[in-house]
ROFI-340496 format. One record per residue: residue in three letters; x, y, z of N, C-alpha, C, CB in turn. Coordinates in steps of 0.02 Angstrom, whole numbers, padded with zeros to 5 digits, always signed. Atoms other than C-alpha are relative to their C-alpha. Glycine has a CB too. Layout:
N
ALAXYZXYZXYZXYZ
...
% end
This chain:
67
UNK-00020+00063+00030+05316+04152+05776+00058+00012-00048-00060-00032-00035
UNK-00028+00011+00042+05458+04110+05689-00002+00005-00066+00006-00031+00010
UNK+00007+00008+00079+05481+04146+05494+00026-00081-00018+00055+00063-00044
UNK-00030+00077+00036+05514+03946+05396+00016+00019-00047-00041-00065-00015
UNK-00051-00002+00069+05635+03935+05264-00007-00051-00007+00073+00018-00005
UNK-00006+00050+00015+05604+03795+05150+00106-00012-00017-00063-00006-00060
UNK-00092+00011-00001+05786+03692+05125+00004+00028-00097+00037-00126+00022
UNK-00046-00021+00026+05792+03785+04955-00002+00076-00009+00006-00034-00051
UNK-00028-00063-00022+05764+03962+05018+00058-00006+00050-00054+00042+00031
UNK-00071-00007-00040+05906+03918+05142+00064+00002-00037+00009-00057+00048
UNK-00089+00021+00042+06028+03853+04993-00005+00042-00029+00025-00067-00052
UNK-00030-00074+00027+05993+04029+04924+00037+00046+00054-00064+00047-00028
UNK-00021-00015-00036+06037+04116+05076+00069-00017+00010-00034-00010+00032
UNK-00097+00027-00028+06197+04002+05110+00043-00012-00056+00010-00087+00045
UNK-00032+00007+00067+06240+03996+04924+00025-00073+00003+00062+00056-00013
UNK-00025+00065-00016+06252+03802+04949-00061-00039-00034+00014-00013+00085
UNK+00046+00043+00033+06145+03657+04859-00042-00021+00026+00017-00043-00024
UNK+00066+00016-00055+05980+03615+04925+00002-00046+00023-00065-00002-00017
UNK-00014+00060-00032+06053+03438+04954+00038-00012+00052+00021-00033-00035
UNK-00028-00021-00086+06182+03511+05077-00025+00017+00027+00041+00036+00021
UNK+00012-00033-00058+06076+03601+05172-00058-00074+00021-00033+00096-00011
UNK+00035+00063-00023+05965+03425+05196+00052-00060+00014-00053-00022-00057
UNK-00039+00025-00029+06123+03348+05217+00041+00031+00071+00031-00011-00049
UNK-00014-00036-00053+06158+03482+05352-00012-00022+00072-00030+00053-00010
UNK+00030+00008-00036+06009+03437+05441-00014-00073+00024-00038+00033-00015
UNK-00006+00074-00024+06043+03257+05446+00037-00013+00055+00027-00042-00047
UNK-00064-00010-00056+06206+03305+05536-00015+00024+00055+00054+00043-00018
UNK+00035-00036-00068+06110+03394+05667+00051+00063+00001+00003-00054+00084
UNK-00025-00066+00012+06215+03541+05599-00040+00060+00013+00018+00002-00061
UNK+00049-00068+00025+06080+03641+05550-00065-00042+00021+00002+00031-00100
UNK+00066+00002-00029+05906+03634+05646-00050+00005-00039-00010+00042+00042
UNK+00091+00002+00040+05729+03580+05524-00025-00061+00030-00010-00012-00102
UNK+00077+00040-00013+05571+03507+05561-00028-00026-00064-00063+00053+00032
UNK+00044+00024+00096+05509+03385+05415-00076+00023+00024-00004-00123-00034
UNK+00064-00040+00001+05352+03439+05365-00010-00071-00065+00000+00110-00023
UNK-00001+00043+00043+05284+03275+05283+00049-00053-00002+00000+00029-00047
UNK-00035+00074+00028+05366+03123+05213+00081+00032-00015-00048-00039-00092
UNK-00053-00039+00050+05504+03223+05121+00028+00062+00008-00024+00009-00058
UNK-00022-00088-00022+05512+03416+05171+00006+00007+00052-00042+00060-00013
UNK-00027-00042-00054+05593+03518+05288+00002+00046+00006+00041+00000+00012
UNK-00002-00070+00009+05585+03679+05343+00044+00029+00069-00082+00030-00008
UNK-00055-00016-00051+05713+03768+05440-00015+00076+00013+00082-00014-00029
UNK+00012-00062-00005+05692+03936+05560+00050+00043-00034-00005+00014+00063
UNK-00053-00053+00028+05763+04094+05504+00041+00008+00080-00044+00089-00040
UNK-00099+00010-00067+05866+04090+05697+00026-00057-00008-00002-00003+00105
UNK-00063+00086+00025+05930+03905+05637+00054+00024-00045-00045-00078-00061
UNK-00046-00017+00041+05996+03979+05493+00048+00063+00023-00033+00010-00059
UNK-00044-00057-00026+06071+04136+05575+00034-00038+00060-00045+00073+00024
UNK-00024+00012-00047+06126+04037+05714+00070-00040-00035-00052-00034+00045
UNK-00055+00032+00042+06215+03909+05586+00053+00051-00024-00032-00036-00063
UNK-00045-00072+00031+06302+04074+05501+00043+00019+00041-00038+00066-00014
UNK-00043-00041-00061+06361+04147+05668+00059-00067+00032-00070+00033+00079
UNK-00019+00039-00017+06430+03984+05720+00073-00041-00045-00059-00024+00010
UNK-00056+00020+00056+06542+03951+05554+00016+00080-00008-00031-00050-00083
UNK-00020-00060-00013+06565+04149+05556+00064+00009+00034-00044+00028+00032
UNK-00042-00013-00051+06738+04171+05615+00031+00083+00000+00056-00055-00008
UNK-00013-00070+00020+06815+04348+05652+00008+00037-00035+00022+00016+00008
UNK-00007-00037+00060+06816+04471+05527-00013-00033-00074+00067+00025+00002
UNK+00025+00034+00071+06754+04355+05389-00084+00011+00028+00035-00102-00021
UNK+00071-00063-00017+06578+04461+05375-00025-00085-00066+00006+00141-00044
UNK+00034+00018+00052+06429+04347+05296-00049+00045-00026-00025-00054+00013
UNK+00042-00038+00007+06314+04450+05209-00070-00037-00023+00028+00047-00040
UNK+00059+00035-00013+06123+04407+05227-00060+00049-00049-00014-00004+00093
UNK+00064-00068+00017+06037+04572+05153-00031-00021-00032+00009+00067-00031
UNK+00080-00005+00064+05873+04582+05088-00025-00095+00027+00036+00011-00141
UNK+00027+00068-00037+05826+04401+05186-00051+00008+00023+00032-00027+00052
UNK+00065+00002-00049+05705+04461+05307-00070-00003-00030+00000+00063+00043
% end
């Protein structure tokens, strides 16, 4: 099974505000499942997939210590 990242372990990960990354997933940018009325939780391959996808050559993101 999949690891879930709530949306504000992801806005640590992406160094981005926990309101972008729920504004992400409005956009159908970034892939979560509400959980409830209000929360979302997004896989850890959504978020690596999002990364690789805005990743362009030689601009390295670094992720360490995530797993």
């Amino acid at each position: 099974m999949a690891r879930m990242l709530t949306t504000e372990e992801v806005a640590g990960v992406l160094r981005i505000a926990q309101r972008t990354v729920v504004e992400l997933i409005g956009r159908g940018e970034l892939a979560g499942t509400r959980v409830g009325k209000r929360r979302w939780v997004v896989s850890e391959a959504a978020v690596e997939a999002y990364v690789a996808a805005r990743t362009s050559k030689g601009n390295v993101v670094a992720m360490a210590g995530r797993r």
